[in-house]
C-alpha positions as CSV (number, residue, x, y, z in Angstrom):
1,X,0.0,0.0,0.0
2,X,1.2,3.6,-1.2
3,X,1.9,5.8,1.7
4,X,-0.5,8.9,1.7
5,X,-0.5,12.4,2.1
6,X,-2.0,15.5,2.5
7,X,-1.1,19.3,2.6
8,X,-2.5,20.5,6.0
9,X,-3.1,23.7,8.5
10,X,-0.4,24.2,10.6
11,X,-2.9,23.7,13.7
12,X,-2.8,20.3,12.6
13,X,0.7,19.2,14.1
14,X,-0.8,20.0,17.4
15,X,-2.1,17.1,17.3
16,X,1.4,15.2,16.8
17,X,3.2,17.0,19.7
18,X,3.3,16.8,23.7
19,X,1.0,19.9,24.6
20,X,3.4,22.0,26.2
21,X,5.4,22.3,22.5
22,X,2.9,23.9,20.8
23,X,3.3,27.4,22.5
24,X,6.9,27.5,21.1
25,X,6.5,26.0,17.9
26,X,3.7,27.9,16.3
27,X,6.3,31.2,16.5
28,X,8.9,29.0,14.4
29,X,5.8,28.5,11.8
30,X,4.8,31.9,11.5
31,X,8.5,33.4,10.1
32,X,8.3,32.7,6.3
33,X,5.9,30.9,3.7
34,X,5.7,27.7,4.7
35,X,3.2,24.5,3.1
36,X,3.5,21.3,5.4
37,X,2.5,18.0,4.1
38,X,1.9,15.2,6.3
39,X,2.6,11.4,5.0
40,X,1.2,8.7,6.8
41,X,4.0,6.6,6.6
42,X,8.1,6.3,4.7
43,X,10.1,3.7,5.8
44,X,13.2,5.8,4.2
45,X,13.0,9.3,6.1
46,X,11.2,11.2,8.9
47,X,10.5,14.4,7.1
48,X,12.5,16.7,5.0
49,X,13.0,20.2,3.3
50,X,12.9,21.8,0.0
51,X,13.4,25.1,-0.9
52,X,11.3,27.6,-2.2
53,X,10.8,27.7,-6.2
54,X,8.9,30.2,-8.1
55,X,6.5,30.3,-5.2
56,X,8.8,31.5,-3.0
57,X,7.1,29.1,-0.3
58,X,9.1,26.5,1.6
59,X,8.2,22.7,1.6
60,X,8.4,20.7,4.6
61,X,7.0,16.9,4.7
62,X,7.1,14.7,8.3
63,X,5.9,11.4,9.0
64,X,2.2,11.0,11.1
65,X,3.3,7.6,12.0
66,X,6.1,9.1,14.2
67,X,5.5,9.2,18.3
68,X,4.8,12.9,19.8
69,X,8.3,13.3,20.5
70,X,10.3,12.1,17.4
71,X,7.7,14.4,15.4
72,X,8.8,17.7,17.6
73,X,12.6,16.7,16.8
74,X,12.0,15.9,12.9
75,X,9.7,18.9,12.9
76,X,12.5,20.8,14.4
77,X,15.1,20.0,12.7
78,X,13.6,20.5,9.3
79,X,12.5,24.0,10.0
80,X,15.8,24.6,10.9
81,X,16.6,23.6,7.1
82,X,14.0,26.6,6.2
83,X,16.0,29.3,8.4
84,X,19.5,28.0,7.3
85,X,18.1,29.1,3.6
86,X,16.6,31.9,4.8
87,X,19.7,32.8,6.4
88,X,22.5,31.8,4.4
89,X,21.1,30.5,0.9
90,X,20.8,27.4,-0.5
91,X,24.5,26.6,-1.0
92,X,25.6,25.7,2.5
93,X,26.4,22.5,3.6
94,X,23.0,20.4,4.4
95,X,23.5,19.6,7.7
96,X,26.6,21.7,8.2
97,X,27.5,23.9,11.2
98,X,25.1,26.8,10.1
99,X,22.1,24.2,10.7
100,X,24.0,22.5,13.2
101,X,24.1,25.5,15.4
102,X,20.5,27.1,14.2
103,X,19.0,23.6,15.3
104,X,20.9,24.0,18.7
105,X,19.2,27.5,18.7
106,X,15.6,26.1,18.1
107,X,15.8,23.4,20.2
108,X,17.0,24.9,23.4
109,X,13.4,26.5,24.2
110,X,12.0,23.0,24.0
111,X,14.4,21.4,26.1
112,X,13.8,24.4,28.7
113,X,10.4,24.2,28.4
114,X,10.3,20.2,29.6
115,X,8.7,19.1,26.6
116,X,10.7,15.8,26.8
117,X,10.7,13.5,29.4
118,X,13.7,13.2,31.7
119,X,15.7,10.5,30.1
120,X,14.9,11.5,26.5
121,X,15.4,14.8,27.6
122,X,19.5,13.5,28.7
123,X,20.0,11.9,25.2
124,X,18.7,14.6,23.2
125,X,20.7,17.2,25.1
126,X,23.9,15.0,23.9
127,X,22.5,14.5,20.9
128,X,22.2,18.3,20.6
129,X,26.6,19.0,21.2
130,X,26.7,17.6,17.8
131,X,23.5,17.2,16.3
132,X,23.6,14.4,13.1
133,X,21.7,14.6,9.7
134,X,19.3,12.2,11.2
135,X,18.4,10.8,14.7
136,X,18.1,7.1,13.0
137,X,22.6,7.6,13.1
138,X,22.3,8.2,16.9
139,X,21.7,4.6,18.2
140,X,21.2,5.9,22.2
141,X,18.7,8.4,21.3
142,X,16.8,6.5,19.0
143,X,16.1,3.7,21.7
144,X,14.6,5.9,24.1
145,X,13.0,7.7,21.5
146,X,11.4,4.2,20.4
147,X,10.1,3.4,24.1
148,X,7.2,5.7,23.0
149,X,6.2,4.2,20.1
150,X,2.7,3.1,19.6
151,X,4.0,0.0,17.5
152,X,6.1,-2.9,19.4
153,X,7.8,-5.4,17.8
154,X,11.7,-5.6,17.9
155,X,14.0,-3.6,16.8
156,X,15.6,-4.9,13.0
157,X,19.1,-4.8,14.0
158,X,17.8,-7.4,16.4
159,X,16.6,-9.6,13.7
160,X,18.6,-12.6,12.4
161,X,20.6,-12.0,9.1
162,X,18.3,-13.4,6.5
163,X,15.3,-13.7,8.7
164,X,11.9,-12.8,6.8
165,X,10.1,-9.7,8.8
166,X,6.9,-7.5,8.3
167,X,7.1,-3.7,8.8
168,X,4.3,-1.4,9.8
169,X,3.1,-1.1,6.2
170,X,2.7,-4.6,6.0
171,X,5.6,-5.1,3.2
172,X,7.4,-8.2,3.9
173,X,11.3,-8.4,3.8
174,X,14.2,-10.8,4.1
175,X,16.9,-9.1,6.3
176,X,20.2,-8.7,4.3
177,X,23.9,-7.1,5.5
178,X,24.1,-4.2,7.5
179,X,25.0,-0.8,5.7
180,X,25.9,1.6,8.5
181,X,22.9,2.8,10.4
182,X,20.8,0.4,7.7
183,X,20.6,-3.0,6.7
184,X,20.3,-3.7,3.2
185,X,16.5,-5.9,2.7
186,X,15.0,-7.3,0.0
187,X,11.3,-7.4,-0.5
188,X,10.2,-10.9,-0.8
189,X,7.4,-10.4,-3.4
190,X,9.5,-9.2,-5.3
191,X,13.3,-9.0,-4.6
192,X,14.0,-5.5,-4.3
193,X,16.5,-3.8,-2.7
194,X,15.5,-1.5,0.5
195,X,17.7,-0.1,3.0
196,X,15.8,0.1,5.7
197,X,17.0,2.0,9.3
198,X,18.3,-0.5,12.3
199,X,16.5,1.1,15.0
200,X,12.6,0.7,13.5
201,X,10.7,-2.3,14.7
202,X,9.5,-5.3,12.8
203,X,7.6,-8.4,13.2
204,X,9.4,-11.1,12.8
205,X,8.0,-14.1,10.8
């Protein structure tokens, strides 16, 4: 099944975010044109950024399937995309130390604020000294982060090499080598390649 999506309101991420987030955030939506599109579920990202065309309106997409918390970071971290490009143009380094240290910037209200929970709350602000292109590269972070997902299961990297699994989406897969942060899985209908993140959790078969 096709993941879905839809361009929404920006009321609607209150919805996806602990409460006492929503104060802070709706500032951080009001700065520059700014369409939001919600998928219901990607298996290769959390959310991302592109930059304004003709339009002159920035694109930001984020996962619904994600838990209140890993939507406020993702959220986060791709509006710090949008100020970076507001800032400093579209030539800088992706996830270089101009978004590095505007992401630092955004996040501190949050992490003042208490909009994590204590241990969460620890990781992230370790997470934060160096933040990475993706939370999925910081293993520590992305098991606490998991402890609040809605879905249980195990996590893949605890799966057997060439065990046969079933992700949230239903797909079915036969767990290959490991690629980094990912593991390299083939769908079993028919054969192709994924690289699918360690740290999501499966059913195994």
């Amino acid at each position: 099944m096709a993941a879905q999506r839809s361009r929404i309101p920006y009321e609607q991420l209150r919805h996806h975010i602990p409460e006492n987030a929503w104060l802070l955030l709706w500032p951080l939506l009001q700065r520059y044109p700014l369409s939001i599109t919600l998928w219901n579920h990607r298996q290769s990202k959390f959310g991302d950024y592109k930059a304004p065309q003709r339009d002159g309106i920035h694109h930001i997409s984020l996962n619904k399937s994600q838990n209140q918390f890993a939507f406020l970071i993702t959220t986060i971290h791709e509006l710090a995309h949008m100020e970076v490009q507001e800032r400093y143009g579209r030539y800088k380094q992706p996830h270089g130390r101009e978004w590095k240290r505007v992401f630092q910037q955004m996040m501190n209200p949050f992490l003042a604020a208490g909009c994590f929970p204590e241990e969460l709350a620890r990781q992230l602000v370790r997470h934060m000294t160096n933040p990475k292109a993706t939370t999925s590269s910081d293993p520590c972070l992305m098991k606490v982060l998991s402890d609040y997902d809605e879905i249980k299961g195990v996590m893949l990297e605890e799966v057997p090499e060439n065990a046969i699994f079933r992700m949230e989406n239903g797909m079915v897969f036969r767990k290959g080598s490991r690629l980094r942060s990912r593991f390299n899985c083939f769908r079993v209908d028919n054969e192709r390649l994924y690289y699918v993140p360690a740290l999501i959790r499966v059913e195994p078969l």
